[in-house]
C-alpha positions in Angstrom: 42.5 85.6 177.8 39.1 86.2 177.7 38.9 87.0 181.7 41.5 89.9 180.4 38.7 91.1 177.8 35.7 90.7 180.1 38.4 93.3 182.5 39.0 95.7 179.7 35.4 95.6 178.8 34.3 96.5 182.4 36.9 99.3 182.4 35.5 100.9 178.7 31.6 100.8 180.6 33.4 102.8 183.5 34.9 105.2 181.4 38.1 104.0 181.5 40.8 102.6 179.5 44.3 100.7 179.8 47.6 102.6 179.0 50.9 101.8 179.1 54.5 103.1 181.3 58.2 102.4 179.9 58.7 100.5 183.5 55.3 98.2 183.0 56.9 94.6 182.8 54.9 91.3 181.9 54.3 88.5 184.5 52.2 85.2 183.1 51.4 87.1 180.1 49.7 90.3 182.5 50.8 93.7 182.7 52.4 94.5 186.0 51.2 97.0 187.1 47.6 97.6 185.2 47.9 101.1 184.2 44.2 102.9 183.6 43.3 106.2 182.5 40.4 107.8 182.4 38.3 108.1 178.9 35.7 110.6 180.1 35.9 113.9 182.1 34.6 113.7 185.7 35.5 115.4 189.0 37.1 113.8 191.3 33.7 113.2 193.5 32.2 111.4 190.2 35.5 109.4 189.8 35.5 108.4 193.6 31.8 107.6 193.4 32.5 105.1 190.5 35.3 103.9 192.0 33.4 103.1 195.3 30.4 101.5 193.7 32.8 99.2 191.7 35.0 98.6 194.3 34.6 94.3 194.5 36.0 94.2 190.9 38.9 97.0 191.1 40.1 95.0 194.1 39.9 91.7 192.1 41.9 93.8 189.5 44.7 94.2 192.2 44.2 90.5 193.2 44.4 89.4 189.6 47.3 92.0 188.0 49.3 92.7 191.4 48.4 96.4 191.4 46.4 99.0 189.7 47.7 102.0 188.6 45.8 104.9 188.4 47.0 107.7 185.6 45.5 111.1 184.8 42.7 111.3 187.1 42.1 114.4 189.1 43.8 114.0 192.6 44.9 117.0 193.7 46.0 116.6 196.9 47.1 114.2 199.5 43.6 114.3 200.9 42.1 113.6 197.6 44.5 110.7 197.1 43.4 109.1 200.5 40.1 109.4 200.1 40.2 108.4 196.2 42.7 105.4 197.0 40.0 104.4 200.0 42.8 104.9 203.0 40.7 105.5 206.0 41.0 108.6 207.8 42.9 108.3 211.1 40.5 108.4 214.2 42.0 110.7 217.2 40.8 109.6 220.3 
């Protein structure tokens, strides 16, 4: 499991750490879904920045666990969660 550490260590550089949920189940010995918190206070610009920048490895973190989920960070809004979670804005044309 030392691709699990090398994760976990990545996540505690980024300010961030792996929690648990009642409903998080175990599939070939991985936590389904990840569940992350944040470790240090940022805004949500700072937390979408980091996310952004890293963005190659929290995708292989969906590839590798299934999903990610993100707890206790400071989406506010429907607007923050798209733009946090990456969805693209619709284009009108």
């Amino acid at each position: 499991m030392d691709a699990v550490k090398s994760d976990m260590d990545t996540l505690t550089q980024l300010g961030i750490e792996e929690t648990t949920i009642p409903e998080q189940r175990q599939y070939y010995s991985l936590p389904f879904p990840l569940v992350i918190k944040p470790t240090e206070h940022k805004t949500i610009e700072q937390w979408y920045s980091t996310v952004q920048k890293n963005s190659t490895f929290f995708q292989q973190l969906v590839r590798k666990y299934g999903a990610v989920l993100f707890k206790g960070f400071p989406v506010t809004s429907p607007e923050c969660f798209d733009r946090f979670s990456g969805k693209p804005k619709p284009r009108i044309i």
